[in-house]
C-alpha positions as CSV (number, residue, x, y, z in Angstrom):
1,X,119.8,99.9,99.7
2,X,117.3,97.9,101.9
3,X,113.5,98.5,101.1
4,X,110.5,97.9,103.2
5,X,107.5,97.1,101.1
6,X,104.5,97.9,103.6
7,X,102.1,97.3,101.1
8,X,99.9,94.0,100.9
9,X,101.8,93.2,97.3
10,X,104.4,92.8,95.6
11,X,105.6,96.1,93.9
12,X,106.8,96.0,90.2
13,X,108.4,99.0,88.8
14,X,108.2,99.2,85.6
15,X,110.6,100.9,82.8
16,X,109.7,102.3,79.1
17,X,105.5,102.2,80.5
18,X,103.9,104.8,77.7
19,X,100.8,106.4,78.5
20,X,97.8,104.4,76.3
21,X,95.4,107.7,75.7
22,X,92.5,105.2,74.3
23,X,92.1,103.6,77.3
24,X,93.9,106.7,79.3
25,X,96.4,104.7,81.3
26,X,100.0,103.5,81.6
27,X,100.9,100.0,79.3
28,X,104.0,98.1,78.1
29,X,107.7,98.3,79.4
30,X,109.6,96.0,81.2
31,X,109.4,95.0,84.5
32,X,112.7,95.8,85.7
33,X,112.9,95.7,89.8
34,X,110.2,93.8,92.7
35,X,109.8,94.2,96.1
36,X,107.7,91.6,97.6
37,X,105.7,92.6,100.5
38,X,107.7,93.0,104.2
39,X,104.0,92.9,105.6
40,X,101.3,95.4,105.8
41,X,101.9,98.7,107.8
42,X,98.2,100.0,108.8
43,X,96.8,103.2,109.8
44,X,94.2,102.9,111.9
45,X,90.9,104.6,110.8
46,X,87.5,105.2,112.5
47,X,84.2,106.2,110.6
48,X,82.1,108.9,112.8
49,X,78.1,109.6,112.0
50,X,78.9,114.1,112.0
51,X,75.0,114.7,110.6
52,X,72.1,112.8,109.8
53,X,69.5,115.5,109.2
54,X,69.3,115.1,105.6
55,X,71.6,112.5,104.5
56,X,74.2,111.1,106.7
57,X,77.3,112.4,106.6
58,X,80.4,110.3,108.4
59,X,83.8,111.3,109.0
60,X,87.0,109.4,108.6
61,X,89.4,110.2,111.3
62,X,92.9,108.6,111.9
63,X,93.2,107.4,115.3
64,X,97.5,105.7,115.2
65,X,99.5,103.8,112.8
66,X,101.7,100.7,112.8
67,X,105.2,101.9,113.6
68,X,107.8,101.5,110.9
69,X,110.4,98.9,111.1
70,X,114.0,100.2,112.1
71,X,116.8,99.3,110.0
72,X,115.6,100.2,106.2
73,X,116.5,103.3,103.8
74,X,113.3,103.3,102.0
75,X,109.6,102.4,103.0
76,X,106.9,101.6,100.5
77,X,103.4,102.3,101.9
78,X,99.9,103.4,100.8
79,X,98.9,106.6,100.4
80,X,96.2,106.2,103.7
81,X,99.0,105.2,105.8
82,X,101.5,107.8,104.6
83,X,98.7,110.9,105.4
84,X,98.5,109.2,108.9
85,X,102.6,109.5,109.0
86,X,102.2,113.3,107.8
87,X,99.1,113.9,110.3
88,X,101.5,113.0,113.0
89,X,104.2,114.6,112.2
90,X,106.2,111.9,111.5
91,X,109.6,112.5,109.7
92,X,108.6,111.2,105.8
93,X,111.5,111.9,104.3
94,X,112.1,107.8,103.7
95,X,108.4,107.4,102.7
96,X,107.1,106.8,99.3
97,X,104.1,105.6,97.6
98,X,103.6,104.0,93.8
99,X,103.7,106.1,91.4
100,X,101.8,106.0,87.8
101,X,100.3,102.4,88.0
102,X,101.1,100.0,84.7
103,X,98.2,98.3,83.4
104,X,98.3,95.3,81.2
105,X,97.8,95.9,77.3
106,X,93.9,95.8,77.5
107,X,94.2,97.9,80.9
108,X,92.3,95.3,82.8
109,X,95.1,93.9,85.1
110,X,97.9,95.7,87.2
111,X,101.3,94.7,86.4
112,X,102.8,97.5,88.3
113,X,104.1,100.9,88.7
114,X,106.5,103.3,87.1
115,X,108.4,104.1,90.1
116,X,107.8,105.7,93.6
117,X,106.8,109.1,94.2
118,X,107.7,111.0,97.8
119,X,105.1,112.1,100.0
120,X,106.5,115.3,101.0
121,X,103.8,118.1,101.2
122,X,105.1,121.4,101.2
């Protein structure tokens, strides 16, 4: 199975991660796959002033995305660039995100994730 790894990093997925309820994240396992990154895949964002009267208020609005490459079974993206995908109406059956980051024992450091999660919204 070939994966793309849009993502700036390298994705570690993680196996037997338990949830640490003292410092409320995931901790421990094994890291048991990595994807380096393939290079980022961007969506491309522009911030719009919609009201200034009281505070100012600014709009985020997607204006394209970086294609995805041809030729892999599974991208890896972030979540900003997957809602540009969905926006469009791109087919995101072969798009996933990280799912449950994996924080080292004092919860200070990422180590990874415990899998990917679809992006399907139904």
């Amino acid at each position: 199975m070939k994966v793309f790894n849009g993502t700036p990093h390298e994705i570690n997925v993680v196996s037997g991660a338990e949830f640490n309820g003292e410092i409320r994240k995931y901790t421990g396992g094994k890291i048991i796959s990595s994807f380096p990154s393939n290079g980022v895949l961007n969506a491309h964002i522009s911030t719009e002033l919609v009201d200034d009267s009281v505070l100012p208020i600014f709009e985020k609005k997607i204006k394209g995305y970086d294609p995805l490459p041809e030729g892999f079974d599974i991208y890896i993206v972030s979540m900003l660039y997957a809602t540009a995908l969905m926006g469009a109406g791109v087919d995101v059956s072969k798009v996933y995100t990280v799912a449950d980051p994996v924080m080292s024992e004092d919860g200070k450091t990422f180590v990874g994730c415990r899998g990917i999660c679809g992006v399907n919204i139904s």
